[in-house]
TORMIBA-601955 format. One record per residue (C-alpha): residue in one letter; x, y, z. Coordinates in steps of 0.05 Angstrom, whole numbers, plus 5000, padded with zeros to 4 digits. Example, Ala and Ser with C-alpha at 12.3 -4.5 7.8 and 13.67 -1.06 7.14 Angstrom:
(site "A",(5246,4910,5156))
(site "S",(5273,4979,5143))
//
This chain:
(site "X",(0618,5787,7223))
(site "X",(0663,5823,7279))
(site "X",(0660,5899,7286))
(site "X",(0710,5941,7318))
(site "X",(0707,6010,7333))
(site "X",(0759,6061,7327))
(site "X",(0750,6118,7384))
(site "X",(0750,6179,7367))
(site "X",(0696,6218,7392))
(site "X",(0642,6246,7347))
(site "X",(0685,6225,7295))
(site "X",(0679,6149,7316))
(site "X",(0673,6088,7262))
(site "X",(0662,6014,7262))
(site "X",(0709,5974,7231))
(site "X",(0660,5913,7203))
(site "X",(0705,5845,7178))
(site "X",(0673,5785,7152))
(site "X",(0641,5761,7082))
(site "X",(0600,5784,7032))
(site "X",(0596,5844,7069))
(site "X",(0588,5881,7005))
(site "X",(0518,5857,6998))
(site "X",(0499,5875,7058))
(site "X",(0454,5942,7046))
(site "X",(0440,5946,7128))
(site "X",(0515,5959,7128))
(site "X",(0511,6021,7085))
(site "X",(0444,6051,7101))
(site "X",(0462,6093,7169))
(site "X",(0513,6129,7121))
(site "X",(0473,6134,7048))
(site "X",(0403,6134,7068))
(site "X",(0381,6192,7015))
(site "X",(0451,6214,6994))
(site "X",(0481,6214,6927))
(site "X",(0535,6166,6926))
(site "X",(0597,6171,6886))
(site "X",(0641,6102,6881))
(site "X",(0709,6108,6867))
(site "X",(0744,6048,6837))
(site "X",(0793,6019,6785))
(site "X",(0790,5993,6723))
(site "X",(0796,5924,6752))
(site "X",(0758,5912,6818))
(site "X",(0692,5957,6771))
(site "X",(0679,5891,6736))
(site "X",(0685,5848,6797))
(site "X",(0647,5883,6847))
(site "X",(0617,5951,6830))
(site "X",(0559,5903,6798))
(site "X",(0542,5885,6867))
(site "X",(0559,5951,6908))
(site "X",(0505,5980,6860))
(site "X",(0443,5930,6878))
(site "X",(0462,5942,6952))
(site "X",(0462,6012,6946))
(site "X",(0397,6022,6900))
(site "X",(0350,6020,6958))
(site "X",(0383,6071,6993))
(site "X",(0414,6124,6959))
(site "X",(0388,6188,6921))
(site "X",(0434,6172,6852))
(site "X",(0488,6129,6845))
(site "X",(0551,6150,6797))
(site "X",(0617,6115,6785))
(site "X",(0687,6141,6779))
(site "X",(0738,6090,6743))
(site "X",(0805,6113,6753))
(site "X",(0870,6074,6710))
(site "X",(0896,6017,6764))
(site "X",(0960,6019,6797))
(site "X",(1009,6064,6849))
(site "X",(1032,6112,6781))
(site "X",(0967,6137,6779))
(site "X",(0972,6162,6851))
(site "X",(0980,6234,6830))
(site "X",(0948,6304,6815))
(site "X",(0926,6288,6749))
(site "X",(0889,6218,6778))
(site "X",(0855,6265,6835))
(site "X",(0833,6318,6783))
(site "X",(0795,6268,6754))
(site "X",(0761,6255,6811))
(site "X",(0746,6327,6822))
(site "X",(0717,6335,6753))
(site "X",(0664,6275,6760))
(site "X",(0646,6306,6823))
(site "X",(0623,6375,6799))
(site "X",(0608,6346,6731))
(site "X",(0552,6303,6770))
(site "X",(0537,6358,6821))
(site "X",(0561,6335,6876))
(site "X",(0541,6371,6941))
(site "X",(0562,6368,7026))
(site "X",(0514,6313,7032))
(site "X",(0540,6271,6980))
(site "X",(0580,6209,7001))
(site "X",(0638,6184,6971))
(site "X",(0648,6103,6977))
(site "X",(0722,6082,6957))
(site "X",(0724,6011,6926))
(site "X",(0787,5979,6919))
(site "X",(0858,5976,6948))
(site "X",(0901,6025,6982))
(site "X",(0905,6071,6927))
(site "X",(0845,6088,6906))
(site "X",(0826,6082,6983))
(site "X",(0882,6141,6999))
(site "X",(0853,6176,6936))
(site "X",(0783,6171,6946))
(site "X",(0794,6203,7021))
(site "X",(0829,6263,6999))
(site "X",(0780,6275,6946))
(site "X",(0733,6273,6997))
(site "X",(0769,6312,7046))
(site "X",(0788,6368,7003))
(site "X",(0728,6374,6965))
(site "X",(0676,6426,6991))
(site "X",(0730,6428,7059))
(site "X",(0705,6359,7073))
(site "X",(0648,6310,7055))
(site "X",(0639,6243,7087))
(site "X",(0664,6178,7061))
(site "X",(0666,6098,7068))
(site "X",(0719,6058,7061))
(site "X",(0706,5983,7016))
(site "X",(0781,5961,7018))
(site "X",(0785,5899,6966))
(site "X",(0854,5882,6979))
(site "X",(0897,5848,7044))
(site "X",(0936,5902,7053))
(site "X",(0880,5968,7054))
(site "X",(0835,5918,7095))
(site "X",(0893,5916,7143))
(site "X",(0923,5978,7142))
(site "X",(0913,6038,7092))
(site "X",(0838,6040,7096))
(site "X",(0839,6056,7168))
(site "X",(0863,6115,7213))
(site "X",(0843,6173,7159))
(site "X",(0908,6177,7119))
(site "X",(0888,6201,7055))
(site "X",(0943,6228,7001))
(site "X",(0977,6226,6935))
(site "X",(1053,6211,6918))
(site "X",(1100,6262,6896))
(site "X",(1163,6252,6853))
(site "X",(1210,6261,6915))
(site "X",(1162,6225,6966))
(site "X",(1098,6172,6983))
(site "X",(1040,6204,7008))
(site "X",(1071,6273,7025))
(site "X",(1017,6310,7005))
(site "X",(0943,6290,7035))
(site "X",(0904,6314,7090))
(site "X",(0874,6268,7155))
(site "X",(0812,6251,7135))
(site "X",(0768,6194,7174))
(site "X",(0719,6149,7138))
(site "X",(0650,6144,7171))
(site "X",(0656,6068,7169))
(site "X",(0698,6008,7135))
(site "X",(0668,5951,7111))
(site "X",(0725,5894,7099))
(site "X",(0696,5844,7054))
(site "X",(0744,5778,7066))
(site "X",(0710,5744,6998))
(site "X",(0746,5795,6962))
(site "X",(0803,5775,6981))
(site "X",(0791,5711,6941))
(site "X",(0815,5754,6878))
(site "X",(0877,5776,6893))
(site "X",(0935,5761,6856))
(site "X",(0994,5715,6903))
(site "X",(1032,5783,6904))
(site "X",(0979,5822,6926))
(site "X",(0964,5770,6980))
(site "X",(1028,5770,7001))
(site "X",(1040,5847,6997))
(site "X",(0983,5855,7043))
(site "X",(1012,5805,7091))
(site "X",(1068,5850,7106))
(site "X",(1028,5897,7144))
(site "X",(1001,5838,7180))
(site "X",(1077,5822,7201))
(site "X",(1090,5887,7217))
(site "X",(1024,5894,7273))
(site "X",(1061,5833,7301))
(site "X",(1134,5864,7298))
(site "X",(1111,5923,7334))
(site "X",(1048,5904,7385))
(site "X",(1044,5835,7400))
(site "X",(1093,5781,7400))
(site "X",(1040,5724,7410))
(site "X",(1015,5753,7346))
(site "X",(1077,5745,7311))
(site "X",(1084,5675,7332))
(site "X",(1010,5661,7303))
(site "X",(1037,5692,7240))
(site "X",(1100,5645,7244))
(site "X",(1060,5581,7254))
(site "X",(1000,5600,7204))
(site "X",(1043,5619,7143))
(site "X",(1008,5561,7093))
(site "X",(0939,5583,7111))
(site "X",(0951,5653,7108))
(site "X",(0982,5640,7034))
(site "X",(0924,5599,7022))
(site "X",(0878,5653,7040))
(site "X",(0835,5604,7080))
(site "X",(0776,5655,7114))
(site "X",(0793,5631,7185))
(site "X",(0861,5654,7188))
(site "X",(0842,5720,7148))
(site "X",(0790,5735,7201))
(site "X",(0840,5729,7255))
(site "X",(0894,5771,7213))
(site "X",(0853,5825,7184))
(site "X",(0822,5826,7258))
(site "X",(0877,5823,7305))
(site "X",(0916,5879,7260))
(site "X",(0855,5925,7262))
(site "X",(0853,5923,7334))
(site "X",(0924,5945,7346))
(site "X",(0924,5995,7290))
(site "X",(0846,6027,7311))
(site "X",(0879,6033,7384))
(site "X",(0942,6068,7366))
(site "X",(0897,6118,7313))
(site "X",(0853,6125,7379))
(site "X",(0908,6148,7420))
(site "X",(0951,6186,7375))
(site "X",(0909,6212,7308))
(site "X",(0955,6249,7269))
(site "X",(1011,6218,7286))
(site "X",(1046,6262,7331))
(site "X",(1078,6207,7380))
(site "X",(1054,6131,7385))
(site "X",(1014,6122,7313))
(site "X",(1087,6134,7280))
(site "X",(1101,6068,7300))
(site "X",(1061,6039,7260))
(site "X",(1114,6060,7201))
(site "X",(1163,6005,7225))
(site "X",(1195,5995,7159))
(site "X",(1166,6054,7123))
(site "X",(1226,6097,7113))
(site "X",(1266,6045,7082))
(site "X",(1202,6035,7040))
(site "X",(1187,6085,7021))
(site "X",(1258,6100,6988))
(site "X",(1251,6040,6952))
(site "X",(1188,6057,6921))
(site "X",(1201,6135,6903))
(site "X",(1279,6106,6886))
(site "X",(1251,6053,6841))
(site "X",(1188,6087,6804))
(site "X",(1120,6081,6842))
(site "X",(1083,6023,6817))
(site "X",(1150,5977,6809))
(site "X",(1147,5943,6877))
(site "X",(1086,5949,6914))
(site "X",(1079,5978,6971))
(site "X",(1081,5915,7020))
(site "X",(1136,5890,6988))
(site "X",(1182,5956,7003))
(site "X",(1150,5946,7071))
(site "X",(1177,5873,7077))
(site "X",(1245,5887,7058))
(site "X",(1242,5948,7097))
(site "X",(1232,5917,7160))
(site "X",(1283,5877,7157))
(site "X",(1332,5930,7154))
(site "X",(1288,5961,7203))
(site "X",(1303,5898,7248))
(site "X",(1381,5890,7224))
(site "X",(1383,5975,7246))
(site "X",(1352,5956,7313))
(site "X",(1414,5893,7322))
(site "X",(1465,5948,7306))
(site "X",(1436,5995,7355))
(site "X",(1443,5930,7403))
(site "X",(1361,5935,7419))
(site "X",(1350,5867,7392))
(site "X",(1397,5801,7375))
(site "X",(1418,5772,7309))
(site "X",(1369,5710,7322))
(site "X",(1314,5758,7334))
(site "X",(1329,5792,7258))
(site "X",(1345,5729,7225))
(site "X",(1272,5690,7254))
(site "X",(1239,5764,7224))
(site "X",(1276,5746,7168))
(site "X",(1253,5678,7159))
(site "X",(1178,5701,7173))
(site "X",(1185,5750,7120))
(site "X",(1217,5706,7067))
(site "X",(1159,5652,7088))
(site "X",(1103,5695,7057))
(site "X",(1144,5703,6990))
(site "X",(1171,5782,7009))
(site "X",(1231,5806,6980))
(site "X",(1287,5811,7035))
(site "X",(1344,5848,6999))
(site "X",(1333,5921,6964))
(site "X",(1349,5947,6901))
(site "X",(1418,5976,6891))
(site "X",(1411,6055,6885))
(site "X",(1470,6066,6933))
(site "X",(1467,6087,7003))
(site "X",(1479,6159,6993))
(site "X",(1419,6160,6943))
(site "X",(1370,6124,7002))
(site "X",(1388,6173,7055))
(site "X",(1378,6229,7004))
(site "X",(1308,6205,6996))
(site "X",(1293,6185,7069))
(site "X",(1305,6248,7083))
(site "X",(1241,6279,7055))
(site "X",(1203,6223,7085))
(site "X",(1155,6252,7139))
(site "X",(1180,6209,7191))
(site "X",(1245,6267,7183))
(site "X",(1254,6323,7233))
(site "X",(1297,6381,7211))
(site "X",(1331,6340,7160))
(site "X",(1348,6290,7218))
(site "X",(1309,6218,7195))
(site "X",(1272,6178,7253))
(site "X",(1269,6110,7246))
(site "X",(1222,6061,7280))
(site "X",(1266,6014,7310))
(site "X",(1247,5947,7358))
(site "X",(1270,5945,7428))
(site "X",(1244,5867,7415))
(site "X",(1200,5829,7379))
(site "X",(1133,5859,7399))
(site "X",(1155,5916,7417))
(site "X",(1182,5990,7377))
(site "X",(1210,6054,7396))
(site "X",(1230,6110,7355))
(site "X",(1299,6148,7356))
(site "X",(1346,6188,7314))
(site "X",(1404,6144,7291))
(site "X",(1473,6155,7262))
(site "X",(1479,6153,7190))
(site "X",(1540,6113,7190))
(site "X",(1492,6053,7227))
(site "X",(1443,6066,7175))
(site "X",(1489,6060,7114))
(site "X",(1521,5999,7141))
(site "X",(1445,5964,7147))
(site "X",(1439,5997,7070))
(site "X",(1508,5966,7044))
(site "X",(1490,5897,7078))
(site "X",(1426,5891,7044))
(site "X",(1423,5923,6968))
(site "X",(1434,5870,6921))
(site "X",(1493,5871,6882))
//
């Protein structure tokens, strides 16, 4: 097991990676010793793990409950968190209960604004189960739902008092949801650390494969570069909005298409390489350098070209992104591979990258 921890004063966490972390109850007990525990999950990671979350949890906590919520990024929404909300009080619920989200970045974003809003704030755990929350969403304290004109815009920051990333979950996952989560993996490398994104390059069959070695190094790697940039900018009023290199176009996609019909690391794919073909325009980075992010992107089975909703209809929509600024959208762009900035650009640039890369 390796453990990272993300600095942040009293408000510190470790980050533990390795396997069958889930049945590890000395993992859990400095956080549920005598609580009552509430586990939010889906309707399918319940049956594969909640089994097992139980028995580790028995010894330790005051009452155990379970929360099921309906599976998938439509749910994402008042009506989902309501639910939540009514098993809470239902079961009595108090400050000292803990909430433990189990599952992927949805119920992971849900679960932490449950537990952030309710009673002002109650602690919470983070189990992601999928590539993508172990790498990204389950750390930094984002917590939110979706609304009709934009992902995540309403949610509070809300850190987990530990996550425990269980790689022999990721043993489950669907090849899309592998390869969803290996976006964000990408993207750590597009943004921090070109020897990184070489790693990625060479170690694209393993990565696929899901072999543990290579998932250690990429769930590990990408935590470090994402718990430093949460420990120097929290709520993301400089530095941590680099970490949305290829958000903005993604996030268009997804409120554009319908939540739930691409998932979220497949927007982010696609997004980054418009991300990267912006940043050629802008003449930060060369055509080689888009067409090798390209190739890396394409390797781990990621769309590369977005749906056609017409350029007008993205900016419309990445305009109430929260990467905007008085109406004025700020992309995350690459001064090289390894390395991103962030800057106002033209719309006429952006429309261009938008024509070149809706499908027809």
């Amino acid at each position: 097991m390796k453990t990272i921890n993300v600095a942040l004063g009293d408000r510190s966490y470790p980050i533990h990676i390795g396997e069958n972390l889930i049945s590890q109850t000395d993992l859990f007990k400095p956080h549920v010793q005598g609580k009552s525990v509430f586990i939010i999950t889906n309707n399918t990671i319940a049956p594969l793990y909640s089994k097992v979350l139980n028995k580790t949890l028995l010894p330790l906590a005051k009452s155990i409950q379970e929360i099921h919520l309906p599976d998938g990024e439509s749910y994402k929404d008042w009506k989902t968190l309501q639910t939540i909300f009514d098993a809470l009080l239902s079961h009595g619920a108090d400050r000292q209960s803990v909430i433990i989200a189990l599952g992927g970045g949805v119920i992971g974003d849900m679960a932490g604004y449950a537990a952030a809003s309710f009673m002002r704030g109650i602690r919470f755990i983070q189990v992601p189960t999928t590539l993508l929350a172990q790498v990204d969403s389950s750390v930094g304290g984002k917590t939110g739902i979706n609304h009709p004109l934009g992902k995540n815009m309403i949610g509070a920051f809300h850190q987990p008092v530990a996550v425990i990333a269980d790689l022999t979950t990721l043993k489950t996952l669907a090849p899309r949801e592998l390869s969803a989560g290996l976006a964000e993996v990408i993207k750590h490398g597009a943004i921090a650390d070109a020897s990184f994104l070489d790693w990625i390059e060479a170690n694209s069959n393993p990565l696929l494969a899901c072999d543990t070695e290579a998932m250690l190094h990429a769930v590990l790697r990408s935590c470090e570069i994402k718990s430093a940039v949460v420990a120097s900018d929290e709520r993301e009023s400089g530095a941590r909005a680099l970490l949305n290199f290829g958000h903005t176009f993604a996030h268009a996609i997804e409120a554009g298409m319908g939540y739930g019909e691409w998932l979220h690391g497949e927007a982010v794919g696609c997004g980054m390489v418009m991300a990267a073909d912006l940043s050629s325009r802008l003449q930060h980075i060369e055509k080689t350098d888009v067409l090798r992010l390209q190739k890396i992107i394409q390797a781990m089975r990621l769309p590369i070209t977005a749906p056609k909703l017409g350029s007008e209809r993205y900016l419309e929509l990445m305009r109430v992104d929260k990467k905007a600024d008085g109406g004025t959208i700020r992309y995350i762009t690459l001064e090289k591979l390894g390395k991103a900035k962030i800057e106002a650009v033209p719309d006429q640039l952006v429309t261009e990258t938008l024509n070149a890369y809706q499908n027809n």
